[in-house]
N, C-alpha and C positions, 0 to 999 in steps of 0.2 A: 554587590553583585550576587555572587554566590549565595553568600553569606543570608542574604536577608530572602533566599527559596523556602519556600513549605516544606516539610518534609513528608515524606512517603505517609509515613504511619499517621500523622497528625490531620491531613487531609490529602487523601492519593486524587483527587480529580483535582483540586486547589496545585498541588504542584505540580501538575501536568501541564495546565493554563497558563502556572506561572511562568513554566520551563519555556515550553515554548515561544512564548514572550521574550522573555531575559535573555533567550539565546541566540535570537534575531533570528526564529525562523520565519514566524508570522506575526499578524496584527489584523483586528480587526479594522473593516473599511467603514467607510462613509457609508455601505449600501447593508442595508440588515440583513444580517445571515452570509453575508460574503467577507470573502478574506483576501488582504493582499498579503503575498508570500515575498517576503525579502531574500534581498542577492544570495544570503547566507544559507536559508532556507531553499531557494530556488536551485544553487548548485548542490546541493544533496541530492535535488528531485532529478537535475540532468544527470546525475551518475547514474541514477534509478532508470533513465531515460536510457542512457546509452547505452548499457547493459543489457537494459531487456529487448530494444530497437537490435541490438547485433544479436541474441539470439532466437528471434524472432524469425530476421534476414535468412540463417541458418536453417531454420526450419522451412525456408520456402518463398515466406511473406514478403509481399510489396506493401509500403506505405502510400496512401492518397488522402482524398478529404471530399468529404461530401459537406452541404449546407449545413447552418445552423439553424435552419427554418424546416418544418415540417409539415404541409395542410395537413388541417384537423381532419380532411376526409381519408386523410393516408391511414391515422390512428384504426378510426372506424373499422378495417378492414379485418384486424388482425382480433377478433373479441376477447381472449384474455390480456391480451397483449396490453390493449387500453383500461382495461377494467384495474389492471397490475398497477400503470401510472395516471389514470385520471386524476388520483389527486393530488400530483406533483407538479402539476405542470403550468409553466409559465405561456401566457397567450396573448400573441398581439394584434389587438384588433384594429389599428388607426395606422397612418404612413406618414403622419403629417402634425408638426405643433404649430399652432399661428399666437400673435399678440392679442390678449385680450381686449374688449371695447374702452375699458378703461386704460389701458396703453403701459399699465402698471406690472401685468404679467402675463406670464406663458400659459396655454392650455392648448387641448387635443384638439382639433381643427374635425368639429365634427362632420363635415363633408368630408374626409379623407377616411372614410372608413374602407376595411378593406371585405372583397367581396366574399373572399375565405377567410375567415382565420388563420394565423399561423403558430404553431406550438415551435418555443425555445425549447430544442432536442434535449429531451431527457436519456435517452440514447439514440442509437440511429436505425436499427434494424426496419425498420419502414421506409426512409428515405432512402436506404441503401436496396433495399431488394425491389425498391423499382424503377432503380438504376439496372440493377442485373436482369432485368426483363428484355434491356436493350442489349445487353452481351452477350446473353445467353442463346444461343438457338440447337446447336449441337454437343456431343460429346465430346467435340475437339475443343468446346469452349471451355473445357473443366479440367481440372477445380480452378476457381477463383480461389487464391490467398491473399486475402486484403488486410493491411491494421489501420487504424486513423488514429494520431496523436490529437485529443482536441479538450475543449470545456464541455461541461453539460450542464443542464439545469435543473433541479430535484428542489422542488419550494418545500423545503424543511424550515418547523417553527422552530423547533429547540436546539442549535446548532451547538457546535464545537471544534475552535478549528484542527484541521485537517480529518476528524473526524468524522464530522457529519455538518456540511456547507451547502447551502442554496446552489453556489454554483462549485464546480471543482475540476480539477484535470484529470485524466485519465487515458488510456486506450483502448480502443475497442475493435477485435479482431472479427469478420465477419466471411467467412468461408462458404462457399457453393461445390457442393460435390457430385459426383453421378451416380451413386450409391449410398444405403444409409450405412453400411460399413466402412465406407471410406470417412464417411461424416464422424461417426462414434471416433474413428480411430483419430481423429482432427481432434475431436473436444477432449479425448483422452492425455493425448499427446502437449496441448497447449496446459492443461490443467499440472504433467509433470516438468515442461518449462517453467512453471509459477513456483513449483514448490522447489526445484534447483535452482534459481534466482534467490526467492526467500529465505531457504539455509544457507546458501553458499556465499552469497553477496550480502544481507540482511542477517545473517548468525540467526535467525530465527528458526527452531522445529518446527515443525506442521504436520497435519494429520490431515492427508489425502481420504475424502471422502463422497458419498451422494447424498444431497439436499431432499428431503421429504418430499412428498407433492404438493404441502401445504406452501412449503420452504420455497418451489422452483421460480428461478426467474420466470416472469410472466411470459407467456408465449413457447415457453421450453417444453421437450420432453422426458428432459432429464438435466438437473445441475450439478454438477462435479466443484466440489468447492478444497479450500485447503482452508484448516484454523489454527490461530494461534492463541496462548493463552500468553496474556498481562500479567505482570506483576501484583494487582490486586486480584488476581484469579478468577477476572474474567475471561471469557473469549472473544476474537476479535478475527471477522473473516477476512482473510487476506491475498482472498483471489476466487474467481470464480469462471468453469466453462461452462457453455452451453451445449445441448444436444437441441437443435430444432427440430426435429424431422422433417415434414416438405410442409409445415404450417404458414410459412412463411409465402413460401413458393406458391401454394397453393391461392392465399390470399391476394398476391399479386401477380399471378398470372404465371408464374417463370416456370415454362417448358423446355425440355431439350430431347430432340432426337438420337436417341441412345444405338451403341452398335448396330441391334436388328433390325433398324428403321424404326423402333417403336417409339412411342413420344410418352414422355413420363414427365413428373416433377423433380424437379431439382431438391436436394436435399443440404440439409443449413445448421451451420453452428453461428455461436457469437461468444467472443469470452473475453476479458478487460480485466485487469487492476487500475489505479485511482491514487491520488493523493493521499488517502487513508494509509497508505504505507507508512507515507512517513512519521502517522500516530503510532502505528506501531511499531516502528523504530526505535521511536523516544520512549516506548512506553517498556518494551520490554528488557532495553539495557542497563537504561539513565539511572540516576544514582541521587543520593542528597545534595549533591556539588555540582550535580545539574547534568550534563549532557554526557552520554558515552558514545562514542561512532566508532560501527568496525572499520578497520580498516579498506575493509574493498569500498566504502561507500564516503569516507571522509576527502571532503573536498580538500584539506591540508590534511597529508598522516602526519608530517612533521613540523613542528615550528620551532625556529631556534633564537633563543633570546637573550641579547649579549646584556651583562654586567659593566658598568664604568663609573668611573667618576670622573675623567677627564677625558679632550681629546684626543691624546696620547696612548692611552689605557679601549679607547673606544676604536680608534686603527688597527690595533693589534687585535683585539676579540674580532674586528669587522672580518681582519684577512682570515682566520682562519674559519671563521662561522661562513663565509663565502666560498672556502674551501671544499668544506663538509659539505655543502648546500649544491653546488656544483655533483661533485661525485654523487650522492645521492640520490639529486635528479638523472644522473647517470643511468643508475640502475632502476630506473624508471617509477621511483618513488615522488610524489607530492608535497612540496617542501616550499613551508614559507620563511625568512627572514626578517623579523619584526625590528624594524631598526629605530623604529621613531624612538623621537625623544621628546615625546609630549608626555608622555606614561612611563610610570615607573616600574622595574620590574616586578615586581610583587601584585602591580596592578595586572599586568602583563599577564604571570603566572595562574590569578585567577579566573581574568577571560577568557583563557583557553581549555581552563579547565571544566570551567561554565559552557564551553562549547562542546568538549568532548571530541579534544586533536588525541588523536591515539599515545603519539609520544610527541614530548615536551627535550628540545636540549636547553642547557641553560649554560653558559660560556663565560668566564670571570677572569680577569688578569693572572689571580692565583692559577685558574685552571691552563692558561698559555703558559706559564712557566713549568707547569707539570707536566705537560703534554695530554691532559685529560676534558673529559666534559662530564659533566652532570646529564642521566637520562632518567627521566620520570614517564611512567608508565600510566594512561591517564583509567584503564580496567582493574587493576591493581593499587595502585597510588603508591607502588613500589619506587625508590628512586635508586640512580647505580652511580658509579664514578668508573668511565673508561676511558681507556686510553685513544687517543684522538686516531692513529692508525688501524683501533679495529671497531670503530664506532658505524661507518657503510655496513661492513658482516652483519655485525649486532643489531643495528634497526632494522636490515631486511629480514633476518630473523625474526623478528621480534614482531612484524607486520602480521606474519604467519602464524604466532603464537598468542597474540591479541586477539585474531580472527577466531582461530580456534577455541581460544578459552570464553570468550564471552557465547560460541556456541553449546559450547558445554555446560555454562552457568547458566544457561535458558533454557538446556536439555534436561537439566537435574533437576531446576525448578520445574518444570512440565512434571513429569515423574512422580516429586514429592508430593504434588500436587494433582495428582490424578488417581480417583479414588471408583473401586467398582464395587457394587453393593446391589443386594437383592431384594430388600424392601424398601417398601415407599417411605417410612418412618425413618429409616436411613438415610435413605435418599435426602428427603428434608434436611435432617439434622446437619449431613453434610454440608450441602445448601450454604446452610446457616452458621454454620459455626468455623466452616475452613474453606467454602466454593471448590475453584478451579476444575478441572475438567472431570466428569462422572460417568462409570459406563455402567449401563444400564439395562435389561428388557425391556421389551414394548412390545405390543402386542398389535402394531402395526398400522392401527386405526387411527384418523384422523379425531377422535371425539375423545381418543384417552391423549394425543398430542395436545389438543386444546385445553383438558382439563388441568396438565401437568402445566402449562404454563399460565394459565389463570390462578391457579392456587400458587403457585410458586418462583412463577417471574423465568422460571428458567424453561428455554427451549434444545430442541434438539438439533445441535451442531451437523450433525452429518451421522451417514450411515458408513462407519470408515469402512475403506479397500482392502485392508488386509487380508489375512487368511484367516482371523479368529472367529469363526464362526457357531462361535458356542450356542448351543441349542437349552431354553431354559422357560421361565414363566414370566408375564410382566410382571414390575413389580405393583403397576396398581393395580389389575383385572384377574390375573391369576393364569390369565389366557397362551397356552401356546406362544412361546418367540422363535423367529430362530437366531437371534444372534444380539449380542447387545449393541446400545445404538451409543453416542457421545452426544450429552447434556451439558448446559455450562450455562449462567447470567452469560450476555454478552453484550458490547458495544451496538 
């Protein structure tokens, strides 16, 4: 299992592919470019789900669902909008397969063509806002807080899964406001739900910031994104809001009668995360041994796995492993019981730690007569021997301390790995010789953005939020900056 993963240093994309495999998150399908996510994999993503759905709720939001079809004349309307995804987009032109004349096979029933086209959603902000043309008429109809739990389609050639897939999951929140300040403060607001999800729940830092105009979502007027840096010191965007102004509105029609009778445009955000999470998940914790999960996201934090050699020896570890496993769930912990006896423990020991269960107990006849258990720490690979009456204290502890430290070992990593520099020869070198995250001058233009990542592969991350608004020169042009920007290779 374990044992036969790539390691980091020998190939970091090779055992990312591999991890993810070996750990039963995903697999590639039958359909090129798609991914089927197994149980294993899928209950990571419902915790990811459940978490961000309840603070979502919190902020406001109703869940619904629109089509998965969208007329091509919907695109049309919106001109960067379409221009952003024409060339992702999957198109179904026919409704219909019939038996060929030869009786031998299937094909497209070329009478069943359809009179429009229809585009598999690469997102939804067209079919959605001229849905809200029909809710909309007043200011009493505002704001719409809508999210959609759904798939979309993005016809990517060079995939990877959960990375970058033809089709994928995701949510995508789409808001109708009666002001552009109420909008901004929308796409603000959802953008610091992503990045308190993604520390809190995911142990991942992030660096809140605004997306260039080269960068923005198509059809935005502003993108507010958060990034993360990988362990090979790439970056990896891990959420994004939008600011529409009324481009949308505009496009489809959606007016509203505002307080003084006056009839205005509605004004629009849209903002999602995606399955990509969970690349970055695996990518910024995991380890040579394969998988580390923090605790808030580990579908089991615990699994406890008796020791025997007979029946005898196998009742007595049962009672009290059922014991602990009880209490535990008590205290509202995630606890499995690994009883089979197909698998030996040592096999045991490494599939969980190929999965990256937070803590491991391990329970042996010697350990009943002591009154103790075995706890293996799966962040650390620390092991303890405690006493069975304070072993509940000690793992709920120990949740808390797992959670924290692996965000502290992604915080340090970021850090060490975040490098600011005044020349472009710098710049490079860094690049090249250590990556991860670079901060930079720019001199703000679109032609020295293009340049730097033509020659260099690397783009610019975001314009972070902070307060550091250090005033300086680009490093290529010479020209006036006022602040440095975040550069990185990225996913």
């Amino acid at each position: 299992m374990a044992k036969n993963l790539t390691t980091r240093e020998e190939d970091y994309s090779k055992w990312y592919n591999e991890l993810v495999v070996k750990a039963d998150l995903a697999e590639n399908s039958g359909v090129r470019g798609c991914m089927v996510i197994k149980p294993y994999g899928y209950a990571i993503w419902e915790k990811m789900q459940a978490e961000l759905d309840r603070m979502f709720k919190e902020t406001g939001h109703q869940n619904a669902y629109f089509p998965l079809f969208i007329p091509k004349s919907y695109f049309s309307k919106e001109a960067s909008h379409v221009d952003g995804f024409a060339k992702e987009c999957a198109v179904v032109t026919h409704y219909r397969l019939k038996t060929d004349e030869s009786g031998k096979g299937i094909i497209v029933d070329p009478d069943a063509k359809l009179e429009e086209e229809l585009i598999v959603r690469p997102t939804s902000e067209t079919i959605i806002w001229d849905t809200y043309r029909k809710w909309v008429q007043s200011y009493r109809d505002l704001p719409i807080l809508v999210n959609q739990w759904a798939n979309v389609v993005r016809w990517e050639m060079r995939t990877r899964l959960f990375l970058r897939t033809a089709e994928f999951l995701w949510q995508e929140g789409h808001t109708a406001h009666a002001t552009e300040k109420e909008a901004i403060a929308e796409a603000e607001q959802m953008l610091r739900v992503y990045a308190e999800f993604v520390e809190n729940y995911m142990a991942i830092p992030v660096i809140k910031g605004l997306k260039t105009e080269s960068e923005r979502f198509a059809g935005a007027l502003e993108t507010y994104c958060i990034e993360a840096l990988m362990q090979d010191g790439k970056a990896l965007q891990a959420g994004t809001s939008h600011f529409l102004g009324q481009n949308f509105a505009k496009a489809f029609d959606v007016k509203f009668t505002d307080k003084k009778g006056k009839m205005d445009y509605v004004w629009a955000t849209s903002w999602g995360v995606s399955t990509r999470l969970m690349g970055a998940l695996v990518m910024t914790h995991s380890d040579d041994n394969g998988l580390v999960l923090p605790p808030n996201l580990a579908p089991d934090q615990v699994v406890i796995v008796p020791i025997y050699r007979n029946d005898e020896q196998f009742e007595a570890v049962s009672e009290v492993a059922e014991s602990i496993m009880k209490k535990l769930r008590a205290s509202g912990l995630r606890v499995k019981f690994d009883n089979r006896d197909t698998h030996k423990p040592g096999w045991k020991f490494n599939e969980y730690e190929l999965k990256g269960v937070p803590v491991r107990i391990a329970i042996g006849p010697k350990d009943v007569e002591k009154g103790t258990v075995e706890i293996a720490r799966r962040d650390t690979l620390e092991k303890d021997f405690v006493k069975t009456e304070d072993v509940v204290d000690k793992i709920v502890a120990l949740m808390d301390e797992i959670q924290q430290n692996l965000y502290k070992k992604a915080s340090d990593f970021r850090s060490n790995n975040t490098t600011t520099v005044d020349s472009y020869d710098a710049f490079k070198e860094v690049l090249d010789t250590k990556g991860g995250f670079i901060l930079a001058h720019w001199d703000g233009t679109a032609a020295t953005e293009e340049r730097i990542k033509n020659e260099t592969k690397a783009t610019i991350r975001c314009i972070p939020l902070d307060d550091d608004t250090e005033s300086g020169s680009c490093m290529v042009t010479g020209k006036p900056s006022a602040r440095r920007v975040l550069f990185a290779r990225a996913y």
